[in-house]
C-alpha positions, 0 to 999 in steps of 0.5 A: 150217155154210155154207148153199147158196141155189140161184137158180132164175132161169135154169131160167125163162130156158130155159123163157122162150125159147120160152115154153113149160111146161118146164123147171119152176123148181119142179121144178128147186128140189125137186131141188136141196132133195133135194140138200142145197140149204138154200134156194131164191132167185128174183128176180120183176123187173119186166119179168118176163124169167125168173120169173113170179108163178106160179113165185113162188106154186108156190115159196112154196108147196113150198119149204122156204125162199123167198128173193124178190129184188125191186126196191124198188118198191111193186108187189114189197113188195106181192107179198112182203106177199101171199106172205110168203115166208121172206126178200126180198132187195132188189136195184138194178134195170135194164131194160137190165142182162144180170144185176144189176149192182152192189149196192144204194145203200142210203145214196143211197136210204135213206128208201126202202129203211128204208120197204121194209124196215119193210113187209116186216119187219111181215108176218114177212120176213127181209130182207137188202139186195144191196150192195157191200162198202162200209163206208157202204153196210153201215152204212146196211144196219144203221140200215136195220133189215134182218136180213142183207146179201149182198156183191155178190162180182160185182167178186171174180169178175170180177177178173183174177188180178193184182187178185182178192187186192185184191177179197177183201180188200175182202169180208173186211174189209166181212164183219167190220164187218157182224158188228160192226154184229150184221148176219148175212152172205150172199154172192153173184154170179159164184160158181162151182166155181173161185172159191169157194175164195177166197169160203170165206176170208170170215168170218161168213158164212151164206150163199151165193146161187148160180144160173148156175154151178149151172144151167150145170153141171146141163147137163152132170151134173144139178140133184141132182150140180151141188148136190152138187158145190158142197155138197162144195165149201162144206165146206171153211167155217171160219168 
């Protein structure tokens, strides 16, 4: 079974734009757990655009399943040591960047990331590294210790149709060799209700993190129907 993560991130954004009390990420995430959701995911950034401690907490809190995304700094390995949410994805980091941009080098950066993923592993976090399908990236994930990784699907998403079948080749092939490395595989960014017909031709996958295709289309029909619909979708998995 393909599981579903709901980002809750943009449920923040809303509510940050007039710095007001609602929308409530969690209620937005016990919505989406009711739904089918088997996981929620919030990213604590640094400048701190969407979500909050506090979101973080009250997540930690009621969800079923917390995944933090975070920056590898001492502050967010702290926070996540404190909390001890059920997994931290650790994620490259840009004030300047509209989203997150790229994964995560774990190969230029891997004294720093083996050290983050060794702190969080020791207070009992899963932890899964956000990096691109590159064969040295997904082997220096392994010797790194971590659980999981999740493929940065951003470059699959954006590509033009002449160049998307080129893209998932790349995500299909980097999936085998994490599973060979006995690495667990999540996926995501820039997945939406169209093109995660070509994310379901993935293999090994257990996982996909979803934010912004969901909380845009819960606009139009509801947190609890949008769910639904790409829970419908992911049905599909065949492994």
């Amino acid at each position: 079974m393909l599981n579903l993560g709901v980002n809750v991130d943009h449920v923040a954004t809303v509510r940050q734009a007039r710095l007001a009390d609602r929308p409530s990420p969690l209620a937005a995430a016990l919505l989406c757990e009711k739904a089918g959701a088997w996981g929620i995911t919030a990213h604590l950034r640094e400048d701190r655009r969407h979500i909050q401690d506090r979101d973080l907490r009250d997540l930690n809190a009621r969800v079923r399943r917390l995944n933090m995304e975070m920056a590898v700094t001492d502050e967010m390995v702290s926070i996540a040591g404190e909390l001890r949410p059920h997994s931290c994805c650790l994620v490259p980091e840009k004030r300047a960047e509209l989203t997150t941009e790229g994964g995560l080098d774990v190969a230029g950066g891997f004294d720093r990331v083996t050290a983050a993923v060794r702190a969080l592993k020791r207070s009992g976090i899963l932890v899964s590294l956000f990096i691109d399908p590159d064969l040295q990236q997904i082997q220096a994930a392994a010797d790194s210790g971590a659980d999981y990784i999740e493929m940065h699907t951003g470059s699959y998403a954006n590509a033009a149709a002449s160049s998307r079948a080129a893209e998932l080749d790349r995500l299909k092939a980097a999936a085998a060799a994490a599973a060979d490395l006995h690495l667990r595989v999540n996926a995501g960014h820039g997945i939406d209700y169209e093109n995660i017909r070509g994310i379901l031709e993935i293999p090994h996958l257990c996982e996909l993190n979803i934010g912004h295709s969901i909380i845009g289309r819960a606009i139009l029909v509801g947190i609890e129907q949008a769910v639904r619909e790409m829970l419908a979708l992911m049905r599909n998995y065949q492994g």
